[in-house]
C-alpha positions as MATLAB code, in Angstrom:
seq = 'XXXXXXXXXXXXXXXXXXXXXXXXXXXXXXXXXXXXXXXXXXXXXXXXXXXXXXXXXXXXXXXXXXXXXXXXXXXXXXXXXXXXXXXXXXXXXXXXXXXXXXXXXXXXXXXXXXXXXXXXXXXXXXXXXXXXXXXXXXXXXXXXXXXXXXXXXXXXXXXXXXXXXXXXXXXXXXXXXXXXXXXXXXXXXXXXXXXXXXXXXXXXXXXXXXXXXXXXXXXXXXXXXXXXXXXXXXXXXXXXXXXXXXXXXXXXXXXXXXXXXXXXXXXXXXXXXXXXXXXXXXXXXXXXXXXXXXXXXXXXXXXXXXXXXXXXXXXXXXXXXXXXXXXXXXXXXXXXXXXXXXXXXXXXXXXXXXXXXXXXXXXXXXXXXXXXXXXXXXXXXXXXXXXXXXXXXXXXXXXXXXXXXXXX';
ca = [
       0.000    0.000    0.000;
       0.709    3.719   -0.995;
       2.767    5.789    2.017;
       0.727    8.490    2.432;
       3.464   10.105    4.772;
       5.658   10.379    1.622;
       3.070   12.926   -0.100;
       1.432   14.606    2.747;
       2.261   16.806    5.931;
       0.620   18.246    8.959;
      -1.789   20.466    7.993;
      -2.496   19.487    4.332;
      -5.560   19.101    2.887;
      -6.819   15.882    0.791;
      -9.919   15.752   -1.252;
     -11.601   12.169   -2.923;
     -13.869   11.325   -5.575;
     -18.289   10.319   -3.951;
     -20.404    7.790   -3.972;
     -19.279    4.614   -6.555;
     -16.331    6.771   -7.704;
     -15.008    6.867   -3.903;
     -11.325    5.302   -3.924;
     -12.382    3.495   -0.668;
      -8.793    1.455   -0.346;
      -7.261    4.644   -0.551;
      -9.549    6.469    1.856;
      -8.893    3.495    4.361;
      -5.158    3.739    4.013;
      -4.884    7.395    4.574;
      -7.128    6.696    7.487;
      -5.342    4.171    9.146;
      -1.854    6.203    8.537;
      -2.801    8.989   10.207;
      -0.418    8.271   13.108;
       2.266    9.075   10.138;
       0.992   12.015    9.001;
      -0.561   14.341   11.929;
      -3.380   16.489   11.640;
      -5.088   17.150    8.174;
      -8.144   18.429    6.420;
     -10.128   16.202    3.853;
     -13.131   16.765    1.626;
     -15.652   14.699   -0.267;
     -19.197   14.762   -1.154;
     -21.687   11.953   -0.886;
     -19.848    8.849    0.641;
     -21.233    5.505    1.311;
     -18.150    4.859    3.228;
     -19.552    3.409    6.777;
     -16.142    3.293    8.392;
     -15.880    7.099    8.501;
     -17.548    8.112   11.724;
     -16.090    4.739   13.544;
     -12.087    4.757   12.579;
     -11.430    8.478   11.216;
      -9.163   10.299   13.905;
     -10.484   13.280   15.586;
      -7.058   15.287   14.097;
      -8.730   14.079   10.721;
     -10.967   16.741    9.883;
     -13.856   16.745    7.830;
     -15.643   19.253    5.220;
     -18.407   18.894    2.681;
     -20.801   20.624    0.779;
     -23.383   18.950    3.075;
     -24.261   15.989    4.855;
     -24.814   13.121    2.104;
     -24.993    9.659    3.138;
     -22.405    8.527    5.829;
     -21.226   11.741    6.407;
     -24.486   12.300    8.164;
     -23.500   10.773   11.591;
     -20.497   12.720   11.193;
     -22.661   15.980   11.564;
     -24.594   14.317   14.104;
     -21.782   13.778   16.494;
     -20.333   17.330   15.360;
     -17.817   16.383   13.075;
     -18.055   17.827    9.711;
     -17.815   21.335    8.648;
     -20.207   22.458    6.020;
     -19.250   24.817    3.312;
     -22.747   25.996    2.353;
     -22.193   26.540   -1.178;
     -24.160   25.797   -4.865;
     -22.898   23.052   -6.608;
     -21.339   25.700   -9.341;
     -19.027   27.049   -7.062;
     -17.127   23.960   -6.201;
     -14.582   24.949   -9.289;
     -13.882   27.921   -8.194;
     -13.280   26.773   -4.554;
     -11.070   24.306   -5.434;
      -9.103   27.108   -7.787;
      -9.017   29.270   -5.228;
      -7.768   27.097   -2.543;
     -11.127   27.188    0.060;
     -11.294   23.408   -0.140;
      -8.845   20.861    0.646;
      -6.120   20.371   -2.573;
      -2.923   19.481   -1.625;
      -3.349   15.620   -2.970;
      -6.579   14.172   -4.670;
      -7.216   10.411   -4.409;
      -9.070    9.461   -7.145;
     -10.775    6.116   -8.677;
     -10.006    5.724  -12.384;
     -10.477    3.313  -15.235;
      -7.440    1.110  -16.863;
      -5.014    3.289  -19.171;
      -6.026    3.049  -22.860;
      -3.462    2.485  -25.606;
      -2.278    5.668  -24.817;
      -1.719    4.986  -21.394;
      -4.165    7.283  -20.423;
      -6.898    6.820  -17.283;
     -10.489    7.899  -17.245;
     -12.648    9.095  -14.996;
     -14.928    6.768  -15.153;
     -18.343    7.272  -13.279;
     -16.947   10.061  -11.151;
     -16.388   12.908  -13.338;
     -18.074   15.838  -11.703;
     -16.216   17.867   -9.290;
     -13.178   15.650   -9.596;
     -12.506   16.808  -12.894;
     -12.555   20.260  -12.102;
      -9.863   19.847   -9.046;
      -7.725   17.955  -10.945;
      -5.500   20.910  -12.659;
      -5.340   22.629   -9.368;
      -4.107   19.925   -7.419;
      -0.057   19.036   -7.309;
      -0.539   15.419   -6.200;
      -2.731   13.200   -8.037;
      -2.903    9.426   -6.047;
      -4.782    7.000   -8.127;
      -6.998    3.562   -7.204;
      -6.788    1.720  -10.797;
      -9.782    0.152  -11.043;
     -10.040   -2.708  -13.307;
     -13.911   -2.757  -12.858;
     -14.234    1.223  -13.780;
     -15.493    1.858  -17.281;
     -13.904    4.165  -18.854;
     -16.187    7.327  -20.005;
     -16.764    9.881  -22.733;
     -16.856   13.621  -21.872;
     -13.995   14.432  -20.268;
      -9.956   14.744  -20.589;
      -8.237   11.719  -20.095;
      -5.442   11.516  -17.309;
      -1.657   10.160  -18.380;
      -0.308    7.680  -15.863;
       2.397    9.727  -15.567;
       0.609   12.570  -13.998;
      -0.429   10.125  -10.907;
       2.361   10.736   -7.858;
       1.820    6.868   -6.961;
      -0.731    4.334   -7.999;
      -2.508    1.000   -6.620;
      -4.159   -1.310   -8.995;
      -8.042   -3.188   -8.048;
     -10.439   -5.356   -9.221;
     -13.374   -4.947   -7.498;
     -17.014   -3.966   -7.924;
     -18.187   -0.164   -7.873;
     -20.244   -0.075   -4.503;
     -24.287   -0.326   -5.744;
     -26.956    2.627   -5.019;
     -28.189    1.374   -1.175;
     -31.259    3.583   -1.947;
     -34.722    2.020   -0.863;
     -37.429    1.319   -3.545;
     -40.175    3.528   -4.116;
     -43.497    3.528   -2.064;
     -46.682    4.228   -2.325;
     -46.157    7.871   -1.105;
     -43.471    8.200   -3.228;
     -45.332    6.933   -6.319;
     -48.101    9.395   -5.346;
     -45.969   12.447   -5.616;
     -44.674   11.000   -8.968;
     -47.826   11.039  -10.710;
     -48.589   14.988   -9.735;
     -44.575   15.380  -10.875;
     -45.371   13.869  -14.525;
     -48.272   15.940  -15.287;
     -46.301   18.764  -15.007;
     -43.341   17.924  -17.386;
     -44.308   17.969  -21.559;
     -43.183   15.734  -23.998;
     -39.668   17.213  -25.380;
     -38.435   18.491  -22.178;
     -35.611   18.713  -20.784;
     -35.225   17.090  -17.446;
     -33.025   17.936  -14.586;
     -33.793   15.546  -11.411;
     -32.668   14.782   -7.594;
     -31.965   11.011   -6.627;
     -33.026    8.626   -4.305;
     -36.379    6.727   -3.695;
     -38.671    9.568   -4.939;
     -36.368   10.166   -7.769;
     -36.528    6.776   -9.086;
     -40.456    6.990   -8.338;
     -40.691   10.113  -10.635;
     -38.708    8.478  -13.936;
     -41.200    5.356  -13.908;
     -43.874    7.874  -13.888;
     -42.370    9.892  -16.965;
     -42.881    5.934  -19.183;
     -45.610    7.772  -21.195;
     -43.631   10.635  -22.283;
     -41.927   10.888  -25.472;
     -38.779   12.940  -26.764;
     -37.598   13.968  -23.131;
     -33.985   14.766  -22.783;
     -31.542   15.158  -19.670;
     -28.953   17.887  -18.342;
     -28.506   16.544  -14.624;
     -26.257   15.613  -11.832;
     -27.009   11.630  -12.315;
     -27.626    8.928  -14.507;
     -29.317    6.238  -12.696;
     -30.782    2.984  -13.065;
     -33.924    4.518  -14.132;
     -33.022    6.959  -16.498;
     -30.808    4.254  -17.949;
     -34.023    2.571  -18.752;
     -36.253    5.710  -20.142;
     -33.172    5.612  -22.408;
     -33.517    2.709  -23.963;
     -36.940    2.355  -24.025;
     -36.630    5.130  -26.168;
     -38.451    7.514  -24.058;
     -35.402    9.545  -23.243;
     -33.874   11.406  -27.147;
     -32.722   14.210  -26.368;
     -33.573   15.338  -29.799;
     -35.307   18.936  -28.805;
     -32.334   19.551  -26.624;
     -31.370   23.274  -27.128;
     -27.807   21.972  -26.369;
     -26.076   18.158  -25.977;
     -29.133   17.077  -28.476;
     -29.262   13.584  -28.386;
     -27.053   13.104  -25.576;
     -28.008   12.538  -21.946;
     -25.282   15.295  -20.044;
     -24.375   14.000  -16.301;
     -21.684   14.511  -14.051;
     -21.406   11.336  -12.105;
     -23.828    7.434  -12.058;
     -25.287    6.279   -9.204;
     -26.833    3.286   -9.581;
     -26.494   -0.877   -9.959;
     -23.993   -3.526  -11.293;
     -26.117   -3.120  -14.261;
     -25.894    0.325  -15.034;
     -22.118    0.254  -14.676;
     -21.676   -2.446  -17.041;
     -23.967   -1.042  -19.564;
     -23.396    2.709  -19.502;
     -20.534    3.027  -22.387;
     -23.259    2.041  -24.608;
     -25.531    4.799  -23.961;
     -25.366    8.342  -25.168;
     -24.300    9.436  -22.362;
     -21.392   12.147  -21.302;
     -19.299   12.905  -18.183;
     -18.998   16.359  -18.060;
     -17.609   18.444  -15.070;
     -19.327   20.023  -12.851;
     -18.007   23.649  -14.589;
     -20.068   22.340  -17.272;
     -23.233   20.398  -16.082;
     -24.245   22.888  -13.587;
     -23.282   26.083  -15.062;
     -24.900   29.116  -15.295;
     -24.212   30.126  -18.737;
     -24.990   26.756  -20.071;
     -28.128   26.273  -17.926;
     -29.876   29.410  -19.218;
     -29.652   28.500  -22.861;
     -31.978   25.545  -22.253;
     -35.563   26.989  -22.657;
     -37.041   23.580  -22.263;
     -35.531   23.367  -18.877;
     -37.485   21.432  -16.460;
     -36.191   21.174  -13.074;
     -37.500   18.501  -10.091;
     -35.781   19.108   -6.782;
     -36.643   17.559   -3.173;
     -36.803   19.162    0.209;
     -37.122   18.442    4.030;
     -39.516   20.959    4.470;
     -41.024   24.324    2.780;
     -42.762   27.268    4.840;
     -45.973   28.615    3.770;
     -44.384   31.488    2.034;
     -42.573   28.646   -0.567;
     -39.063   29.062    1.158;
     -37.600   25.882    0.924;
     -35.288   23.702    3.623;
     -33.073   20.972    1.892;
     -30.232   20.444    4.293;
     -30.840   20.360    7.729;
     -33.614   17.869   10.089;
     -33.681   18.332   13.632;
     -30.095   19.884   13.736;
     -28.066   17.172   11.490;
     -27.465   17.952    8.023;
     -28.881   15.114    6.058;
     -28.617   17.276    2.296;
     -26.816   19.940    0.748;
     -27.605   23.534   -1.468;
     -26.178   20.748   -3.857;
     -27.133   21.871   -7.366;
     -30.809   22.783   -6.328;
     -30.471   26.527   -6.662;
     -28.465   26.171   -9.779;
     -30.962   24.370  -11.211;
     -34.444   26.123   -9.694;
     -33.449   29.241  -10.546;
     -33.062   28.521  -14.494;
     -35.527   26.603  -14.694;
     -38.006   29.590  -13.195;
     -35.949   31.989  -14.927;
     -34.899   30.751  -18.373;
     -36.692   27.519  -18.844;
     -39.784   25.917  -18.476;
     -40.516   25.390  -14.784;
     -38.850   24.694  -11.360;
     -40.354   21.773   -9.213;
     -39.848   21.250   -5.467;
     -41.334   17.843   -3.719;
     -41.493   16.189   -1.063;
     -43.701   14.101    1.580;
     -46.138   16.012    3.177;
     -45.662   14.305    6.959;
     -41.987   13.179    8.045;
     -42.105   11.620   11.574;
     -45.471   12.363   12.461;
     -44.976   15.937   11.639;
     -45.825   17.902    8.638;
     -43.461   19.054    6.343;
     -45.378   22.483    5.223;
     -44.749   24.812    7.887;
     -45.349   28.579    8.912;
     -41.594   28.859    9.450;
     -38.743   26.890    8.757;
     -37.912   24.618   11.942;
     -34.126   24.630   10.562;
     -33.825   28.276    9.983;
     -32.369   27.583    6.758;
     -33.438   29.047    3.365;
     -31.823   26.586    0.375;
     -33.936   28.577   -2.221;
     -35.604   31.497   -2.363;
     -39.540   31.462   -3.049;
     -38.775   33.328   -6.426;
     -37.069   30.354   -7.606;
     -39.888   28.160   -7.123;
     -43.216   27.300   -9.142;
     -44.629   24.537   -7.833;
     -44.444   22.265   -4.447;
     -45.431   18.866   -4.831;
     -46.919   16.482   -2.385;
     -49.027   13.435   -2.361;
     -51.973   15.474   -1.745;
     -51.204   17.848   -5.340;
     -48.730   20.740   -6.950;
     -49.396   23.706   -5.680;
     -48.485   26.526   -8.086;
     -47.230   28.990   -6.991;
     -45.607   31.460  -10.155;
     -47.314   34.872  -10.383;
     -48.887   34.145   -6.646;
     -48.974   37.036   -3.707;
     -47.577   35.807   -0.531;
     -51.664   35.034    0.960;
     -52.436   33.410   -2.176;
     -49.081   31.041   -2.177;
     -50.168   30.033    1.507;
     -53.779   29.041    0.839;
     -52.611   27.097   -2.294;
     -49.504   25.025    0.106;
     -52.180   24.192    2.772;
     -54.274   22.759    0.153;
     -51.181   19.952   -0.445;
     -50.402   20.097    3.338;
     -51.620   16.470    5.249;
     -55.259   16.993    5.845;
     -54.605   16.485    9.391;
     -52.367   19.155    9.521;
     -54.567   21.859    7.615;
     -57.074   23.396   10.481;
     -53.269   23.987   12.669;
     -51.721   25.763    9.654;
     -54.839   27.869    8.946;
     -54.542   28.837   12.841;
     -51.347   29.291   12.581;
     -51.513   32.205   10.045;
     -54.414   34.142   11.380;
     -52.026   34.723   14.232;
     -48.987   35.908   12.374;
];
């Protein structure tokens, strides 16, 4: 194994590739070495690494653009620092040295003929630390498929190397339910044949592609390709042929998803673009046909919506939501937010945001969606946007939020 001591000191700062792309060997080693090394700073995004919050040192310090997955118990023990940022500023972070950079472990196919390593699945923000990184630490993957999108990496550029042969870690999302499905079907009737589709991930994510079957000529510009959007595409559903840009091409920075989808996803028309691309501002306002489908943990009665923080634990992230929202409602066709309308016997439409957090602003959304209906809100006054949310509040819940707002 790789001596981290050789490549880092006390006080540097390391950042990884998420989710399937996460060089977990790597991420172990460096752990496990800290003894070596002293006290250092690391970043990463969504990690399905369950080792974290049990063997990572207390010198070992923690930051992330929110709380995805594992790194969850490590903000509910008070161990990771959140840099509350959009998902479009993650280039310029990393350029301007506000996030860890001093070595980047990264996951990466087999050279080509060339002797040159992609990406793989894990393109996204990686891509755009790369060139401002000096020391580049690579997990050769055997099992990574190598992508189309973005530039190559020569072997030669890697500091040190360890070769694999093991699966890319599967999705451990639940499936859909009943409740989920429910908020699906409102979800579909609001997106047209020939748009194009920007989604979040997860249960309620997978529940909205099945319900967009019926459609015809949709395209994508997202964060994800998953299992089900790997199947709208080859059922055909999913063109891209009205895309105002990418046209028949499905853009994404990153796959999150099966053994299935990993195996099959160099035969799609699919790219792996950076996230300087796929979540850009410039790029995202030239598609009119924008349509974009965000989720939340809970939304006040004004529309202000709460995606990152439940009971005092971050559990999401500003992610790309408000890079995304606020083209859609500005440039393209319409910006979505859903969600359940109860979580833990509580509901989720509320006169004021229990976190005290505002993700995105109520300009930057037209419709909430619940299992009970869309409210739409575009062109609404502030009294008019609150009787239309406690219409797609929990029934149960309706009477106290009409109290509620006669005394405000």
């Amino acid at each position: 194994m790789i001596a981290f001591a050789e490549f880092l000191s006390r006080g540097d700062g390391v950042w990884w590739g998420q989710a399937a792309a996460e060089p977990r060997p790597l991420v172990d080693a460096l752990i496990a070495q800290n003894d070596l090394i002293g006290p250092i700073r690391t970043f990463t995004g969504l990690s399905w690494n369950d080792q974290l919050a049990v063997t990572m040192p207390a010198r070992v310090s923690m930051v992330s653009y929110g709380g995805l997955g594992e790194l969850r118990e490590l903000s509910r023990t008070g161990r990771l620092d959140v840099v509350p940022c959009h998902y479009s500023a993650l280039p310029r972070m990393f350029a301007e040295h506000h996030l860890p950079r001093d070595v980047g472990l990264v996951q990466v196919s087999a050279p080509d003929r060339d002797g040159r390593c992609s990406l793989g699945i894990g393109v996204d923000y990686v891509a755009d630390a790369v060139p401002h990184t000096p020391v580049l630490i690579a997990e050769i993957n055997e099992q990574m498929p190598a992508t189309i999108g973005s530039d190559r990496i020569p072997l030669e550029r890697f500091a040190a190397t360890i070769t694999t042969n093991r699966p890319l870690p599967e999705d451990p999302s639940r499936e859909p339910d009943d409740v989920d499905r429910r908020i699906a079907a409102h979800i579909a009737e609001l997106v047209e044949d020939g748009d194009t589709v920007q989604l979040g991930v997860g249960s309620l994510g997978s529940a909205v592609l099945d319900s967009l079957a019926g459609h015809q000529d949709l395209g994508f510009h997202t964060g994800m390709i998953t299992d089900g959007l790997m199947r709208l595409v080859t059922e055909g559903v999913v063109t891209g042929r009205r895309k105002e840009l990418d046209a028949g091409l499905v853009v994404v920075g990153t796959a999150l998803g099966s053994a299935q989808l990993y195996a099959g996803i160099s035969e799609l028309p699919v790219r792996f673009l950076p996230t300087s691309y796929t979540h850009s501002p410039q790029v995202l306002s030239q598609l009119a046909s924008l349509v974009s489908i965000n989720f939340a943990v809970e939304v006040d009665l004004s529309g202000q919506v709460g995606a990152e923080v439940s009971r005092g634990v971050y559990v999401g992230a500003v992610g790309g939501q408000v890079d995304f929202t606020r083209a859609a409602a500005l440039t393209g066709r319409r910006s979505i937010i859903a969600m359940r309308s109860t979580f833990r016997g509580c509901s989720t439409i509320k006169p004021r945001l229990d976190g005290g957090i505002v993700t995105t602003a109520r300009a930057d959304v037209d419709a909430i969606v619940t299992e009970h209906g869309a409210a739409h809100l575009r062109g609404c006054s502030i009294a008019e946007r609150t009787r239309r949310l406690i219409g797609v509040a929990a029934p149960e819940f309706r009477d106290e939020l009409d109290k509620e707002v006669s005394q405000i």
